[in-house]
N, C-alpha and C positions, 0 to 999 in steps of 0.2 A: 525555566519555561522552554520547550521546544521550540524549533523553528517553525512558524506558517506563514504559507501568501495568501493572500486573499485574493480573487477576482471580481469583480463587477464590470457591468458593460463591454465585455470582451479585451479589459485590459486588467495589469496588478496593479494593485493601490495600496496605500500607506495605511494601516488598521488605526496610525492617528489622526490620518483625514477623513478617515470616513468611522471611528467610533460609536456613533449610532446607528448604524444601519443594521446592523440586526435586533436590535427594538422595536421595528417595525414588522409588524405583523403580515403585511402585502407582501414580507422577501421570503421565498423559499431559501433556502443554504444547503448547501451538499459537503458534505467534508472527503476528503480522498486519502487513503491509507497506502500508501506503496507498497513493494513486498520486498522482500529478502533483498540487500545491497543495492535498494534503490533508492530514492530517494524523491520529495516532490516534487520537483523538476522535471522527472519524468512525465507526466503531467498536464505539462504547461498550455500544451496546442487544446487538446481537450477540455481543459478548463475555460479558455479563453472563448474557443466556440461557445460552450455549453453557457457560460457565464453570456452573451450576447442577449440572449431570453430575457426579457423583462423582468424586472422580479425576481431572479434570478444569481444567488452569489455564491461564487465557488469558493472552498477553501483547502488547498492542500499543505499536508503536513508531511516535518521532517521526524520520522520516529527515532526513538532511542535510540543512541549510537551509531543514525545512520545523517546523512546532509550536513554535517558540518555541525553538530551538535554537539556540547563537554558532553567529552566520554565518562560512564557510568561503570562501574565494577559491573556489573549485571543487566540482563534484557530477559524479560521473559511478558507473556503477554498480559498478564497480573500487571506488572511496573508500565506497561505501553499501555495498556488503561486507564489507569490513575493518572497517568501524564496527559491524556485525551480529554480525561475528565478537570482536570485542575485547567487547560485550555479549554473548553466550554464556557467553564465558571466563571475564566478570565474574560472570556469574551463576551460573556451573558447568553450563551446556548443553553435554550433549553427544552427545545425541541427539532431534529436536524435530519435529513437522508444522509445514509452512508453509502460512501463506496471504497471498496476495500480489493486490494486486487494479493493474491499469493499470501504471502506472509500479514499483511493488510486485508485480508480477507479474512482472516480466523480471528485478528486483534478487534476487528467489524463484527463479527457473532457474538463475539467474548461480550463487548458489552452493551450490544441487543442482550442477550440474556441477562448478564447482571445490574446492568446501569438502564435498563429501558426507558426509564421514563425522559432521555435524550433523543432517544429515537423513534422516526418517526416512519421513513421507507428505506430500503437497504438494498444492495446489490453487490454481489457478492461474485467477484473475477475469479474462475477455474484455480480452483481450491474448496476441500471438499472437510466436512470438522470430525477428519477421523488423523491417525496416525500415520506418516507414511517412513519407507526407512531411512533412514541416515546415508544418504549417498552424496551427501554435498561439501564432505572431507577433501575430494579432490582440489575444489574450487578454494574450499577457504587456505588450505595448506600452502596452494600456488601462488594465491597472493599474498601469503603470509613468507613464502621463500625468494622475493623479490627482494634482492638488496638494494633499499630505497640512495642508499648512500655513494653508489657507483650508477645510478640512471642520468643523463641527460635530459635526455626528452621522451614521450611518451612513446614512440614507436621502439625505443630498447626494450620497454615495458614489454608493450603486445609482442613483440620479438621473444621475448623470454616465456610470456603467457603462453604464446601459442605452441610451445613444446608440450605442453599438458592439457591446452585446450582448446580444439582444431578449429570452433564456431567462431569464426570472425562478428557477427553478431554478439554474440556473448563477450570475446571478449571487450569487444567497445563498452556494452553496458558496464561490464565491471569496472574498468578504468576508469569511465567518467569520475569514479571517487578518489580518483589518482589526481591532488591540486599540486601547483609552483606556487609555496610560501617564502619570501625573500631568500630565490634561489637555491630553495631546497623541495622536492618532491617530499608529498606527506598524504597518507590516507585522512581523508575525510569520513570514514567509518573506523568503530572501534574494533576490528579485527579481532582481537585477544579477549575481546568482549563475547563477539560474535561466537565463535569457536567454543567457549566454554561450554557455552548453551545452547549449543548445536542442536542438540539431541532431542532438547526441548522443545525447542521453537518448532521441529518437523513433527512433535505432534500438536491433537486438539486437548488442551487444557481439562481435567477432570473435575469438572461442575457436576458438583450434587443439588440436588433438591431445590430446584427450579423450576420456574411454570416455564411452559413454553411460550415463546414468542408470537404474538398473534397477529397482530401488522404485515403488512406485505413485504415479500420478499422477493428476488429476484437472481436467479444463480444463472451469469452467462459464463458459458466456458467451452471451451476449444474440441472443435472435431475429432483433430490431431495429437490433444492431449490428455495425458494417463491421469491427471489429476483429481478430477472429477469423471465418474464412470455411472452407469445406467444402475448397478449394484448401491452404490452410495444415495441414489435418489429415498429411501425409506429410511437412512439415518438422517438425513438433512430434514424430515418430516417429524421426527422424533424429537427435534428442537425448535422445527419453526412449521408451523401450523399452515399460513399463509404461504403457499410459497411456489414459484414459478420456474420452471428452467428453459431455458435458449440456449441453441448450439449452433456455436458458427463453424461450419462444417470445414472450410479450409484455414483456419487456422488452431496454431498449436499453444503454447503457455501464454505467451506474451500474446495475447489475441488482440488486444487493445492499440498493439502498435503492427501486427498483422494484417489486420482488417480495422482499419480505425471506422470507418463509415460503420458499416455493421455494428458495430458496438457501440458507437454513437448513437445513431438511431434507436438501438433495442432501450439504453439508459435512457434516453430522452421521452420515448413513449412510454416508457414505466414509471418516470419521475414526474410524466403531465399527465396522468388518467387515474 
């Protein structure tokens, strides 16, 4: 089983103290997808607001190979499916809003389209279900040429990152999957995992013969970024019937921790109306 937390009332709770709360009918649930080398965590602050709402439970997930989860020979958005879904079941989901940001935003279509009868409203963070190209060789190589066995402490790390990778931002996010286990550094994603399926993961998954999604949807995505563009709004249409976009004009990928207001507010009026 992958890793999730759950929220209610503005805090995490233990899914064995609160075991029934999703039985109830009065709880809305949102479940939250990270993207590429993220993890739920990222998360937390917006959950915990959003979760405050009455009626209202969050749940963020650790996808394959990424939060500290047994690493898997393989990730593709097929197997982060069937993982989402076998967590549903376990939890008793059977009807949910998603929201899905980057890499988590295409695993979020995936099954709207296949798996719909789980879903219910969806929102979909600047990431768009077309292909884009393989440029993220850089990032996984860097972290993969770090020799975990000669670091101390994390800033030898970004010290060595940032020879290839000047975005001080960036490199924090990626580090954060850099833990101290009994005095030894160790990724918490499966790197070698990651890499193989590179290729993969930056496109959208080739679904034939499917209806289209007809539920509502919600694609918010970045001013400032290339991910989602004005040209992709009639493929996004071609999948999902219902469907809305918002642009928050000053921010870039990471919009969610760019402009958290903004995008708080836009999920929050689309997931109450």
């Amino acid at each position: 089983m992958i890793n999730f937390q759950i929220y209610k009332n503005g805090h995490a709770i233990a899914f064995e103290n609160e075991n029934n709360c999703f039985k109830k009918e009065t709880f809305q649930t949102l479940f939250i997808f990270h993207g590429l080398y993220g993890r739920g965590k990222n998360w937390q602050t917006f959950s915990k607001i959003l979760s405050k709402k009455e009626n209202q439970i969050v749940v963020t997930v650790d996808l394959r190979n990424h939060g500290g989860n047994d690493f898997e020979e393989d990730i593709s958005y097929f197997l982060m499916m069937n993982d989402v879904v076998r967590l549903f079941n376990y939890l008793g989901i059977e009807n949910t809003n998603l929201l899905g940001h980057s890499m988590g935003g295409k695993l979020a279509m995936v099954i709207a389209l296949l798996k719909p009868k789980y879903v219910n409203k969806m929102i979909i963070a600047d990431i768009s279900p077309i292909d884009y190209d393989n440029d993220e060789d850089l990032i996984i190589n860097s972290l993969l040429n770090i020799n975990l066995d000669l670091i101390k402490n994390r800033g030898e790390a970004e010290n060595i990152l940032s020879k290839d990778i000047g975005q001080k931002f960036l490199r924090s996010f990626l580090l954060q999957n850099l833990e101290l286990v009994d005095g030894k550094y160790k990724w918490s994603i499966n790197l070698k995992a990651i890499k193989k399926s590179l290729k993969d993961l930056r496109k959208f998954p080739n679904i034939k013969n499917i209806n289209k999604f007809e539920k509502k949807v919600l694609c918010i995505y970045g001013g400032k970024s290339n991910y989602v563009k004005h040209e992709h709004f009639n493929i996004f249409k071609n999948f999902f019937s219902n469907i809305f976009f918002h642009k928050i004009k000053n921010a870039d990928h990471f919009l969610h921790i760019q402009n958290p207001q903004e995008f708080f507010e836009a999920s929050n009026k689309f997931l109450n109306n």
